[in-house]
C-alpha positions as CSV (number, residue, x, y, z in Angstrom):
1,X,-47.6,33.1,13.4
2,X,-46.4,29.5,14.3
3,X,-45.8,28.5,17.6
4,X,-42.1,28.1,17.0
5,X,-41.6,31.4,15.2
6,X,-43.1,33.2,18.4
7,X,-41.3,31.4,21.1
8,X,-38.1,32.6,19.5
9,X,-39.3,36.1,18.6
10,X,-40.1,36.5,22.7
11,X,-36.8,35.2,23.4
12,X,-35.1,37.7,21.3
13,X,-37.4,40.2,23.2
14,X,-36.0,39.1,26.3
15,X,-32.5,39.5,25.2
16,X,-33.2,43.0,23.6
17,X,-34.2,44.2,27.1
18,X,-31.1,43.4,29.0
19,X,-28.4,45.4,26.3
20,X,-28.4,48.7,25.1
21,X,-28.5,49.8,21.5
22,X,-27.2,53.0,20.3
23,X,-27.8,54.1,16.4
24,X,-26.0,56.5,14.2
25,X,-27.3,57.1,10.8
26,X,-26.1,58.7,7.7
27,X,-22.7,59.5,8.8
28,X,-20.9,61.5,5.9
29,X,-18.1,58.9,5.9
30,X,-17.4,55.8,3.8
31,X,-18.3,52.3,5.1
32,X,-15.0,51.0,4.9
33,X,-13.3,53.9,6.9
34,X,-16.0,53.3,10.0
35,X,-15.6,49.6,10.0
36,X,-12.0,50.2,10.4
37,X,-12.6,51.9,13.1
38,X,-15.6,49.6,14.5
39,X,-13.3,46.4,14.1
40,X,-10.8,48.2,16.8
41,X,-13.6,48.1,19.5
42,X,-15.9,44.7,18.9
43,X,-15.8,43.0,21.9
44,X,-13.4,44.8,23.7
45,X,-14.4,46.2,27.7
46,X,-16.4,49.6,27.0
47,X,-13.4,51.5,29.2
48,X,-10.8,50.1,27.0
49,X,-13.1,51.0,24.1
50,X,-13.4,54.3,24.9
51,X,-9.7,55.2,25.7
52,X,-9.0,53.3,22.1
53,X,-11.4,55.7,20.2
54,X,-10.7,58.7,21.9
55,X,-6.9,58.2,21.2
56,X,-7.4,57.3,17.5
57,X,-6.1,59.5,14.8
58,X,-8.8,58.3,12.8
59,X,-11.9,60.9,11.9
60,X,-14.3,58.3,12.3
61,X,-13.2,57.7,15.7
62,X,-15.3,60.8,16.8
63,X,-18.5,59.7,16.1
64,X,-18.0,55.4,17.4
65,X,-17.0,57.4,20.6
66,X,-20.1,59.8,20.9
67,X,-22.2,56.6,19.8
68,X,-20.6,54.4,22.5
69,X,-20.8,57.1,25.2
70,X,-24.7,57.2,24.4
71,X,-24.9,53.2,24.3
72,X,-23.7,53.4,27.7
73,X,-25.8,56.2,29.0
74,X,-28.8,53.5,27.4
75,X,-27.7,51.1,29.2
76,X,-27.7,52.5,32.4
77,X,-31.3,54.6,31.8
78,X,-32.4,51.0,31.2
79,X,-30.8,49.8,34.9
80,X,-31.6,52.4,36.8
81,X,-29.4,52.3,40.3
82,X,-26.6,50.6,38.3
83,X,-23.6,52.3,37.4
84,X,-21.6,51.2,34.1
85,X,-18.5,51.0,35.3
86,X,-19.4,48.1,38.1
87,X,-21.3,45.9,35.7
88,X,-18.0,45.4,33.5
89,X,-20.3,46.4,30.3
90,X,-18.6,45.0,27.0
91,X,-19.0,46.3,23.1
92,X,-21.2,43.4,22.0
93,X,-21.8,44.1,18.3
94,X,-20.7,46.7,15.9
95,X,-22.8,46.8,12.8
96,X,-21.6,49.4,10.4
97,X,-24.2,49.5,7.7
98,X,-24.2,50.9,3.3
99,X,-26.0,54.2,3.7
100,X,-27.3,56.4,0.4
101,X,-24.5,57.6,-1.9
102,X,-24.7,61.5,-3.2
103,X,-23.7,61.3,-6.4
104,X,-21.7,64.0,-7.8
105,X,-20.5,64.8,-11.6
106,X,-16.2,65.3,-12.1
107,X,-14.8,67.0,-15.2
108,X,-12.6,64.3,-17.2
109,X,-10.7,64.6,-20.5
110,X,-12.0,65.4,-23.4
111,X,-15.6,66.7,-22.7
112,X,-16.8,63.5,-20.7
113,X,-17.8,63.4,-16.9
114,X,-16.9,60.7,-14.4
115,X,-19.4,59.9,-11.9
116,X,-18.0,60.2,-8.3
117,X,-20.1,59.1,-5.0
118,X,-19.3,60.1,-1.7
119,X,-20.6,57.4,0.4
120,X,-22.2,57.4,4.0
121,X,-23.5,54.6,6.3
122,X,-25.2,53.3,9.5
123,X,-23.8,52.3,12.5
124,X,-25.9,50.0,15.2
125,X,-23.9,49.6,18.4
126,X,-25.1,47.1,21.1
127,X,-23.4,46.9,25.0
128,X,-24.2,44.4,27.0
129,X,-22.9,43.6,30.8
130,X,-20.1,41.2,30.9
131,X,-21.4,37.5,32.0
């Protein structure tokens, strides 16, 4: 590895240790439904972000708000001493990501069969303290 390549992959290191990443995989729901969702909350205060989620009507709501909560709780098992709500912690990234399709079989006219997939996805959620 070159000497450039490595000072940059130790500063990304260095950055990676001061957020907190939360994952959610293969969530039953399209990737355009969460990323409706995900856009609400991308860069938006993590108390503002929850309070938006958890009064959504949308389904995939749920699940960013269960992700953030546990983004939050990484954060702080990362800081130990430091509560979340007095570091002003902020919704950094949203990543919503094209997980595998099942692909299912419906009847259509005349004897044929239309292929149908019911779509899931990734979701990578980073919070980082407000600077």
């Amino acid at each position: 590895m070159g000497a450039r390549k490595k000072n940059a992959a130790e500063a990304r290191k260095e950055v990676m240790k001061q957020v907190a990443v939360a994952r959610l995989r293969n969530v039953p729901t399209s990737p355009r439904r969460m990323r409706q969702v995900a856009d609400l909350i991308r860069g938006v205060e993590v108390g503002r972000a929850l309070d938006i989620l958890r009064f959504s009507t949308r389904h995939s709501s749920r699940d960013l708000e269960k992700l953030l909560r546990s983004a939050i709780a990484n954060w702080e098992a990362k800081h130990e001493g430091k509560k979340a709500e007095a570091a002003n912690l902020v919704v950094r990234s949203v990543q919503v990501d094209e997980a595998r399709s099942l692909k299912r079989m419906l009847p259509a006219p005349q004897g044929r069969a239309y292929r149908m997939r019911k779509r899931s996805n990734h979701v990578t959620l980073i919070v980082d303290s407000a600077q």
